[in-house]
C-alpha positions, 0 to 999 in steps of 0.5 A: 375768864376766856368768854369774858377776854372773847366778848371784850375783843369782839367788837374791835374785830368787828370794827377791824374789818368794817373800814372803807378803802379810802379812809383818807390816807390816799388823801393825806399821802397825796398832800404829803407827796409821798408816791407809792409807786417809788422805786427808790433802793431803800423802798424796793429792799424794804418790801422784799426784806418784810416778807424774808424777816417775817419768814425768819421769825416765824423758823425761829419760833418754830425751832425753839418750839420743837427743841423745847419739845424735844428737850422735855420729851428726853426723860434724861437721854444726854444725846436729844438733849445735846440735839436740843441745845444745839439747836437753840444755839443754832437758831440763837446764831441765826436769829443774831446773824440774820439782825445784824444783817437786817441792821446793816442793810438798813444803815447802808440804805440810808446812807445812800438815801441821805447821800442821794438827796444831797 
């Protein structure tokens, strides 16, 4: 089943890596008017927050990875398994702080954005 799945995927991997650097984008975007040089507020937090929220993700996955581990691994002592509740929850807590920072980052952004083109 994995060799057929493998041998389905490879030739779009294949094709993934077989593009040109300019396969018209840079043609449409300067139709468009859309410069890539911006240093508009909204574009300058938006490629720092990419890399941070992916970073985010990623220590949230491996959280919930290792208390899972640690939860399976206790053979019933009730203080990892305490340890590892409250490391889910802790991580949950993060994940939902860090969201709704995200979230109000962006709408502060596009509130300045919307207000500046007034």
């Amino acid at each position: 089943m994995i060799l057929l799945v493998v041998s389905c995927l490879a030739p779009l991997t294949s094709q993934a890596f077989n593009f040109k650097t300019d396969s018209g984008l840079k043609t449409t975007a300067d139709t468009a008017q859309i410069n890539d040089t911006s240093t508009n507020i909204t574009v300058a937090t938006g490629r720092v927050l990419a890399p941070v929220l992916s970073f985010v993700g990623i220590l949230f996955f491996a959280l919930m990875i290792y208390a899972g581990v640690l939860w399976m691994t206790a053979a019933g002592d009730d203080k990892k398994i305490d340890k590892a509740r409250q490391i889910i929850i802790a991580a949950v807590i993060g994940l939902i702080i860090v969201a709704l920072a995200y979230t109000i980052t962006r709408f502060v952004g596009e509130s300045i954005n919307n207000n500046a083109q007034i």
